[in-house]
N, C-alpha and C positions, 0 to 999 in steps of 0.2 A: 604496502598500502592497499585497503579495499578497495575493489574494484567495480562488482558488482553487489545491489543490494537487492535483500527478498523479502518483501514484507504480506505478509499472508496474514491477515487481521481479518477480523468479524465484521461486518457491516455497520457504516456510521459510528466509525471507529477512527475518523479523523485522517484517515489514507491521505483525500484531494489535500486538508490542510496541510500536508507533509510536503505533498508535491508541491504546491505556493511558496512554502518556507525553501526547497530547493532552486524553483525558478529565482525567486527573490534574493535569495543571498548572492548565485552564481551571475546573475546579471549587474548586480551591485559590488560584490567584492571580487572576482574570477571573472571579468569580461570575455567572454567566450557565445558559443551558435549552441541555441539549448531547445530541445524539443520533447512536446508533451504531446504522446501517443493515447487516442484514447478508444473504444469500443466501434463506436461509428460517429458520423460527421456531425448530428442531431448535437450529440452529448461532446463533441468537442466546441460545434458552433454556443451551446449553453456554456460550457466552461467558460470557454474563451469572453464571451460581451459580462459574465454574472460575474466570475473570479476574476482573470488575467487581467482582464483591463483594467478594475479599480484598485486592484494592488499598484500596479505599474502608474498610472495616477494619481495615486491616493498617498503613496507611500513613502517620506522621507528619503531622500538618498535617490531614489527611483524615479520621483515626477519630472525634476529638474532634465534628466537622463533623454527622455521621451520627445523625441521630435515629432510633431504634426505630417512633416512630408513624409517621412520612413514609417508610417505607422499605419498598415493596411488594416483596416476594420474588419473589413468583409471576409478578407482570405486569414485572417488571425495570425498574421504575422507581424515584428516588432522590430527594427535598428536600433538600438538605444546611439548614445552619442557618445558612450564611453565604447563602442565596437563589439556590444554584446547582441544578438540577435534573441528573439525569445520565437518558437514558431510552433501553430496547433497542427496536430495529425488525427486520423482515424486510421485504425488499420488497415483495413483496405483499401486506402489511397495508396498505392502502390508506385507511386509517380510520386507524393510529396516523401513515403520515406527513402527515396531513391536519390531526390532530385539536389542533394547539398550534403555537404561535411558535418559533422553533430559531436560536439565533444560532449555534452551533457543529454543523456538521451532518458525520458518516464516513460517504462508500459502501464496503462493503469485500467483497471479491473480487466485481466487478460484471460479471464475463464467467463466473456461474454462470449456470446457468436461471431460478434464481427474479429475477433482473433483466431479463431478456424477456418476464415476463406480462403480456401486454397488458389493459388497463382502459379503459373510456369518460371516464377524466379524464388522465389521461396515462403517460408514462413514471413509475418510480418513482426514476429520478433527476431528471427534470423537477418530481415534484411535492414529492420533499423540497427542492429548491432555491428554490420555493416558499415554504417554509416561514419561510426565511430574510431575506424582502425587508425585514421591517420593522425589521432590525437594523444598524447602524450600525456596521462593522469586523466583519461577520459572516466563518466564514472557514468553505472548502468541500473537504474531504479525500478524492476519487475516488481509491481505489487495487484491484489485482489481480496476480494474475498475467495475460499475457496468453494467447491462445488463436488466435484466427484476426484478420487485419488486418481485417474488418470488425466486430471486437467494441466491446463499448462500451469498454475501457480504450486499446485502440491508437487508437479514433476520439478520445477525448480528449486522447491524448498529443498527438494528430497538431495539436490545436487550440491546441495552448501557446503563448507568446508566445518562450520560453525553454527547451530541454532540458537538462538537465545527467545524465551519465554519472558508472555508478561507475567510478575510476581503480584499478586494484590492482598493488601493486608487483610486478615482479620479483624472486622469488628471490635471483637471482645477480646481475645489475644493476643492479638496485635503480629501473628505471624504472618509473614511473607510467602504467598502459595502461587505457583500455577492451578487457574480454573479449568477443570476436566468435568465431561458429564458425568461420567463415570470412573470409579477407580478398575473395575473389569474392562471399558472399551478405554484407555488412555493412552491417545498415541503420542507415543516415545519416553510410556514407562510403563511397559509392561507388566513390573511385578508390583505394580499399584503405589511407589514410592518414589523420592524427587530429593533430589539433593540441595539441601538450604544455604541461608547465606554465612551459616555456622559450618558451614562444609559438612555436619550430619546430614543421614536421612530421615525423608518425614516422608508421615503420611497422606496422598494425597487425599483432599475432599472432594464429593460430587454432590450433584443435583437432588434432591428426594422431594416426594411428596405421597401424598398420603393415595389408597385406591389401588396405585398398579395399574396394571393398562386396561381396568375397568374405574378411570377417576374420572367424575364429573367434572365439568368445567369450573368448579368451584373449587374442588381441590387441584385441579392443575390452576387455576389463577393462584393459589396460596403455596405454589413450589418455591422452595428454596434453597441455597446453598449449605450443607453441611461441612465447619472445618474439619479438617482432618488434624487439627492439634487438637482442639480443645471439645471438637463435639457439637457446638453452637448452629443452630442453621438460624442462619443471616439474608436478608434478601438486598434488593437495591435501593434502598428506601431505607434500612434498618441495621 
């Protein structure tokens, strides 16, 4: 059974939605202590009153759950009544990821600054992970956008057993592609090629636009994606 998961997505690429979809299930169907670790306190105090709370209100299954007494506003913490706890972090609270048991533990965007403060006990992905030994099918959700190949979300990708790619069709052809800038920089197919859902290889497609790296802002606004099946540059709109 998986245990830990990496998701290293592009920005406004639906990450927070994924972690709501995990708080949400685990607190309604896997009653269990579940914690969502976020950059600094600013952005977990936003999550927590904008997300967490109207799910957990708002939600089928979930409002019913919600006791008024066990339900700390302020400190972004939650009892449900089925015995699931739901509780907000920053990384640098070195104290909240310390201070309780965690079977269900989210790092999320951990290539910000506040997940490089260094502490005399450890990393703040080392010691919420921590958190979790004494849980049995505990499960560990490290995601970001990335940033530089020595960040903390590229160094975990890098440690998976398994990657899988997003596939997105063609347009016009209708093939199933991972999107690369380039077929010269594409990391983890070096020889510019990617294996389909025919078990062939294709060829991958990249980014082009007209100019080169003397293009007007008019031609980099008219860039597009070129398929590597069929030839076609497709944009997002089109």
């Amino acid at each position: 059974e998986t245990e830990t998961v990496v998701l290293c997505w592009s920005a406004q690429s639906a990450k927070s939605e994924t972690a709501l979809s995990v708080v949400g299930y685990y607190a309604h169907m896997e009653p269990c202590p579940i914690m969502w670790v976020l950059a600094d306190e600013d952005t977990a105090t936003y999550m927590n009153k904008h997300r967490v709370q109207p799910m957990l209100k708002n939600t089928r299954g979930l409002r019913d759950m919600v006791e008024s007494d066990h339900y700390d506003l302020t400190k972004g913490s939650a009892n449900l009544l089925n015995g699931a706890s739901v509780s907000m972090a920053w990384a640098s609270s070195v104290a909240k990821l310390a201070s309780r048991p965690i079977r269900i533990i989210i790092f999320d965007e951990v290539d910000k600054p506040g997940y490089y403060v260094a502490t005399k006990e450890a990393g703040p992905i080392s010691l919420g992970i921590e958190r979790t030994e004494t849980f049995f099918r505990r499960k560990i959700l490290i995601m970001s956008t990335p940033t530089l190949e020595i960040g903390n979300i590229w160094t975990e990708l890098q440690s998976c057993d398994v990657v899988f790619d997003f596939h997105v069709p063609c347009p016009y052809c209708g093939q199933l592609q991972p999107l690369r800038w380039s077929r010269e920089y594409a990391s983890g197919f070096d020889d510019g090629f990617y294996r389909g859902k025919d078990g062939e290889k294709h060829r991958l497609g990249q980014v082009v636009w007209e100019g080169g790296r003397s293009a007007t802002l008019e031609q980099i606004a008219a860039a597009g994606y070129e398929c590597g099946e069929c030839g076609k540059v497709w944009t997002t709109v089109e």
